[in-house]
N, C-alpha and C positions, 0 to 999 in steps of 0.2 A: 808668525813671529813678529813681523812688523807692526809698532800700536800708532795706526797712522794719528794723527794732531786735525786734520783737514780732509775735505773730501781728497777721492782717489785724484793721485796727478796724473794727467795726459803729458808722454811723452812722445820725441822723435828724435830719430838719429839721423842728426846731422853735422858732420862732423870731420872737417877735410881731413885724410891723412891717418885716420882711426878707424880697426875695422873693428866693427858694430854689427852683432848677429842676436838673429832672433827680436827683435824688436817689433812690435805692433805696430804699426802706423795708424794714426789716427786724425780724422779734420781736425786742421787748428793747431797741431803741435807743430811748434818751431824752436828750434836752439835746446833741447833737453843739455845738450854739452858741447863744450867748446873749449879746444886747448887753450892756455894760455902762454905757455911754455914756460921755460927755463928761468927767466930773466923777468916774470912777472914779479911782483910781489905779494909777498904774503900776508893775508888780515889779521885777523885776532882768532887762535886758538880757540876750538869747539872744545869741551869739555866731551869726554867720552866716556862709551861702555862698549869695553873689549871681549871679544866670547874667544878662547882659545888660547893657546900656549904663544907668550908674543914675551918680545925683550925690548924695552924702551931703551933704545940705542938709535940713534938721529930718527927719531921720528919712533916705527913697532917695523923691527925685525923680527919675520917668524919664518916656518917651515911647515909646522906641520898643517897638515889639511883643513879647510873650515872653520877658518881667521873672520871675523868679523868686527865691524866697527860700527856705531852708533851714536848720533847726535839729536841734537835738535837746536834750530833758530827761528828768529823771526826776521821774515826779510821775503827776497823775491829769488834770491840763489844761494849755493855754497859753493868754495874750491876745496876740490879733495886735491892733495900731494901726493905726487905716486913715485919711489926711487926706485932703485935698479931692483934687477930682477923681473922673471919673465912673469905673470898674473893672468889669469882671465879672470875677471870682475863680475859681479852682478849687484848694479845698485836700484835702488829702490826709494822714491822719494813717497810718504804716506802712504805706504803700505798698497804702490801703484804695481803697476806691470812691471819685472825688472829689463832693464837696459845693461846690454850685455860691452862689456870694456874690454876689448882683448889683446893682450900684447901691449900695454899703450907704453910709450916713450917718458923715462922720467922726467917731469914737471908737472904743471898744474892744469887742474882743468876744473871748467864752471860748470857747475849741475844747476838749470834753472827748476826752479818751482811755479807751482800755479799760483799767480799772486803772492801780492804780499801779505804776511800772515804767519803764522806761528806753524812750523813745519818740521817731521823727524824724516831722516833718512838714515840709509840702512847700506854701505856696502862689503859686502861679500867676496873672500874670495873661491871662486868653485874650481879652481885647477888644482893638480897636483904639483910641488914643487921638489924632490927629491935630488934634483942634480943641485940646487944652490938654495941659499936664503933671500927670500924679497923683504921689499921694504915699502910700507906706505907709510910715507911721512905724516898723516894729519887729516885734519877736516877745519878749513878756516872761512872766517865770516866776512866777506868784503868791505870794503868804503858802503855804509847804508844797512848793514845786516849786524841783527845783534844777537850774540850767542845764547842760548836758552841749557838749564841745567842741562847735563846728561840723563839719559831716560835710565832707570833705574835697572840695578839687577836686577831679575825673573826671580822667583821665591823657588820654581821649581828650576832643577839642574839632571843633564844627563850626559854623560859619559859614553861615549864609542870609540872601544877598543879593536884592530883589526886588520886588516890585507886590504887588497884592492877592492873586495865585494863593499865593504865598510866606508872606503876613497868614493867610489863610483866611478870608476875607471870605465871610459869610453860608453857611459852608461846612458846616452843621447844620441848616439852612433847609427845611423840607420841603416850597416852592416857590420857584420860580424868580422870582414876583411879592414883592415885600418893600417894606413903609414903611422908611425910615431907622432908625427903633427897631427895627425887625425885624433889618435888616443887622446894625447894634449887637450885637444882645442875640442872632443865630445867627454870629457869626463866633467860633471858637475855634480862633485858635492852637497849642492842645496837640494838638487832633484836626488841624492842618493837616501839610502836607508837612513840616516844620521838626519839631516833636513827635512822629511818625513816627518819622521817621527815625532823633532821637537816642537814641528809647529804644530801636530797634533797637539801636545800641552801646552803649548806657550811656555816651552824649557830654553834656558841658556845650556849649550850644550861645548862639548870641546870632540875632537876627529882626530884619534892618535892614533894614526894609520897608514900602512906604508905600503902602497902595492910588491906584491912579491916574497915578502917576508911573511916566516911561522914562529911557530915557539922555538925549535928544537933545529929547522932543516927551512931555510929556504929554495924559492922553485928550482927545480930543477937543481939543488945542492949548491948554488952559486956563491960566493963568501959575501960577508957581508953582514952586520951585525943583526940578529933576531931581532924579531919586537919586543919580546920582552928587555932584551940588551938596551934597545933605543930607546926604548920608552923612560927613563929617566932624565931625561935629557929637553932641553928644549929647543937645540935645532939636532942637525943629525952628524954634530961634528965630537959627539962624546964626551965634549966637556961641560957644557953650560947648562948646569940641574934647571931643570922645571922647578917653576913657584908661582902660581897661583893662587895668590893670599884670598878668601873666601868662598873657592873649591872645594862645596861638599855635597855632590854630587847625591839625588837619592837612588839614581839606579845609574849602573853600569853596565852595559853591552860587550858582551866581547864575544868577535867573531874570531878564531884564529885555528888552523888545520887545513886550509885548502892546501896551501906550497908546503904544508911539510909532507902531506902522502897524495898529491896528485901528479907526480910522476916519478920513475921507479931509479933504485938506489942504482948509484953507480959505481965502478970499480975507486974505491981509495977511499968513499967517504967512511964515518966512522964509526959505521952501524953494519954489525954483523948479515944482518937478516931484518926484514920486515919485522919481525916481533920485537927485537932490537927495538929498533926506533919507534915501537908501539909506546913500548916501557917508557922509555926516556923521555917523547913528549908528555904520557901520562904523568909523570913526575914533575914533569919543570910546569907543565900549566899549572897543577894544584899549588904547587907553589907560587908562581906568580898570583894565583886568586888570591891567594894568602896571604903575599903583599899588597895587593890591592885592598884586601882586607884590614889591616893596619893604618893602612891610609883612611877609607873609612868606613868606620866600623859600623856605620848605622845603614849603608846601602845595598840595596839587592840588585842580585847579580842575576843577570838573564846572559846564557850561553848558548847561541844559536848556531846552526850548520844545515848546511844543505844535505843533498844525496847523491852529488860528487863523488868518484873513486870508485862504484859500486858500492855505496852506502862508508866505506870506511872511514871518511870524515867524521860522519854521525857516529857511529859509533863510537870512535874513540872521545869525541866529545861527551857523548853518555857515560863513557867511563870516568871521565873526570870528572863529573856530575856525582855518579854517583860514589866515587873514593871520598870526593870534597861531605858529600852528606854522608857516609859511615866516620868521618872524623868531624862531624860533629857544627857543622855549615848547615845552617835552615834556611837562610834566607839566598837562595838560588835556586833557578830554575833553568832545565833544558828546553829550548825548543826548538825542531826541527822543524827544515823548511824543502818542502816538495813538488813536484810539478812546475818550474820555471824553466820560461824559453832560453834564456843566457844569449839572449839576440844583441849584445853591444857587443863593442869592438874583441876580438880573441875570444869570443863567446863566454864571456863576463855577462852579469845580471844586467838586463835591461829597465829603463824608467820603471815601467808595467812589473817588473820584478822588483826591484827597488819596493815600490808599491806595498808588492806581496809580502815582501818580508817583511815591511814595517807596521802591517796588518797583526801579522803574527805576534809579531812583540808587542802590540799594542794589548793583544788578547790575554798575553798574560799580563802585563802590567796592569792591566784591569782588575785582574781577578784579586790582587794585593789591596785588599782596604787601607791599609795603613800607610800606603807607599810613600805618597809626598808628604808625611808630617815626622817622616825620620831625618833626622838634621845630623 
């Protein structure tokens, strides 16, 4: 996804008071970042390119998963702005190794580059944020650094709709047993199916995705509005519509069935029987497709599931597959996904699975000649 401007950068993390994971170390890198705090001042505004459901409100307030920002300068550094709310980061200065930000304290900090020179960087956020909305204020250009256009939208666009498999919930986890901070701090979005994928096309993409939630029954019945509830919305406080003025995504993902039949009904909720709430997801999913169809009309729609439940995720997403095509839908496809170890945290899909599924869907997106010239 990154279209570096210069060779790869050598970074290092160093960094007092910042904790910094996964980083390469390499001879010769010194200062990749450096807080600057609170009280520094700020340069001149980068011009950007946002991928994701974001509200310009002091700076981009967002929520949902797989926010990203994008700039480019010419200089020797840039400071990104970071306001409240908790993030783990993944930036990337031309398309280098990413350098992982986690937790960091709102204020500013300096991203050096290799030389001076004409340079894009790239950051990411790969956590999930569901208890509150963050805020990264910016990307600005120091005393000496001058800001260069914003790098352009991507021609191609993809959509991931979905639960935790879709988030990458704990999905770097090197077990299966996880504290909530562990969850937090191994789930990364860029390494899950959605980052995959788009950097297989070189797609701008968006991550509407909420662990835990289904169409019809979140896990374990818990309240809480569905995805399909949520998803109009662009954070997750039910009032503030999504708008994404040049969202026209050519295909759309949606994963959605694991929480609503991967554990069994309990006294009071509102389904008779298993076949009950067979019925009732089958309905409100075709329908959501159907919304999503309106929205846009020109995109194909790939419906994936695992084999979870004893197969009855897939299934019922075959169902819906195949209701949606006797009412008269071509352009969607099921595909089912099998054999994964679900080794990350709660035994959720692991990188290696991640992987796998984004194989899959790669396979049918393939098979569509037409796919990226439907607008």
């Amino acid at each position: 996804m990154p279209r570096p401007l210069t060779p790869i950068l050598s970074m290092v993390a160093v960094a007092a008071g910042l904790l910094l994971a996964g980083l390469p170390v390499h001879a010769g890198q010194t200062d990749a970042i450096r807080p600057l705090g609170m009280a520094a001042p700020t340069g001149t505004p980068l011009p950007l390119h946002v991928g994701g459901r974001v509200i310009a409100r002091n700076g981009y307030q967002r929520q949902w998963p797989g926010t990203y920002w994008e700039a480019a300068f010419w200089g020797s550094a840039v400071d990104l702005a970071v306001g409240p709310g908790a993030m783990s980061l993944r930036i990337r200065v031309d398309g280098g190794a990413a350098l992982s930000l986690v937790r960091p304290m709102p204020g500013l900090y300096r991203i050096a580059a290799k030389g001076t020179g004409a340079h894009h960087i790239r950051v990411d956020v790969a956590s999930e944020s569901q208890a509150e909305p963050t805020v990264l204020r910016g990307l600005f250009a120091p005393k000496g650094v001058a800001p260069l256009p914003a790098p352009a939208a991507r021609p191609r666009q993809i959509e991931f709709i979905g639960d935790s498999h879709t988030v990458g919930y704990g999905n770097t986890s090197p077990s299966r047993q996880c504290s909530q901070d562990a969850i937090w701090r191994t789930t990364d979005t860029t390494q899950g199916v959605a980052g995959v994928t788009a950097a297989k096309y070189d797609a701008d993409y968006q991550v509407n995705a909420i662990s835990g939630r289904g169409v019809v029954r979140n896990y374990g019945g818990f309240a809480a509005p569905t995805l399909p509830e949520a998803y109009p919305f662009a954070l997750f406080d039910g009032r503030t519509p999504a708008a994404t003025p040049g969202w026209h995504p050519q295909v759309v993902v949606v994963a959605l069935g694991t929480n609503d039949f991967s554990t069994p009904l309990k006294p009071g909720e509102r389904w008779a029987d298993r076949d009950a709430l067979h019925d009732d997801y089958e309905h409100h999913y075709v329908a959501f497709v159907g919304r999503l169809r309106k929205a846009y009309p020109k995109a194909f729609f790939v419906l994936w599931a695992t084999d979870l439940a004893d197969g009855e995720i897939g299934r019922e997403v075959g169902k819906v597959v195949e209701t949606l095509r006797a009412d008269g839908e071509r352009r969607v496809a099921f595909v089912p996904v099998s054999g994964l170890s679900f080794n990350g945290c709660d035994s959720h899909p692991s990188v290696a699975d991640d992987q796998q599924i984004a194989a899959a869907i790669e396979r049918t997106i393939d098979a569509q000649p037409d796919i990226w010239t439907a607008r």
